[in-house]
Steps between C-alpha positions, in 0.01 A plus 500: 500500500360770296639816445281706735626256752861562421450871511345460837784229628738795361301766684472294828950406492489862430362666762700245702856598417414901492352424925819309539723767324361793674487296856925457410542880436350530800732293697765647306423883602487353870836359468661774412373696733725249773830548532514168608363326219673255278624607192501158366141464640408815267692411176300171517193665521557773241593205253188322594289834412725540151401175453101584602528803256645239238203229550221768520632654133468167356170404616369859411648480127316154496145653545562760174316308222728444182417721181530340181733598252 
């Protein structure tokens, strides 16, 4: 794989996890909206999106090109 495909694998799990982490602060907002939701329900998916946030750093520090020293 060359690096122009890595950067573009990178891109691609990217733009995955940010959908998926914006389509869980969505359901989040919803939930607490109910009075009836789950609390357990909503800790799992705020860990889930901490998690996201964690995944989408990485990936995003792994597309800045290294400077030599």
């Amino acid at each position: 794989m060359t690096v122009s495909a890595d950067a573009a694998e990178i891109a691609r799990q990217l733009a995955d996890l940010r959908l998926e982490h914006r389509d869980l602060d969505a359901a989040i907002d919803r939930l607490g909206l109910d009075p009836q939701a789950d609390e357990l329900t909503v800790k799992r998916l705020k860990k889930r999106k901490l998690w996201l946030k964690d995944c989408i750093a990485r990936l995003e520090s792994a597309l800045i090109p290294d400077e030599p020293a």
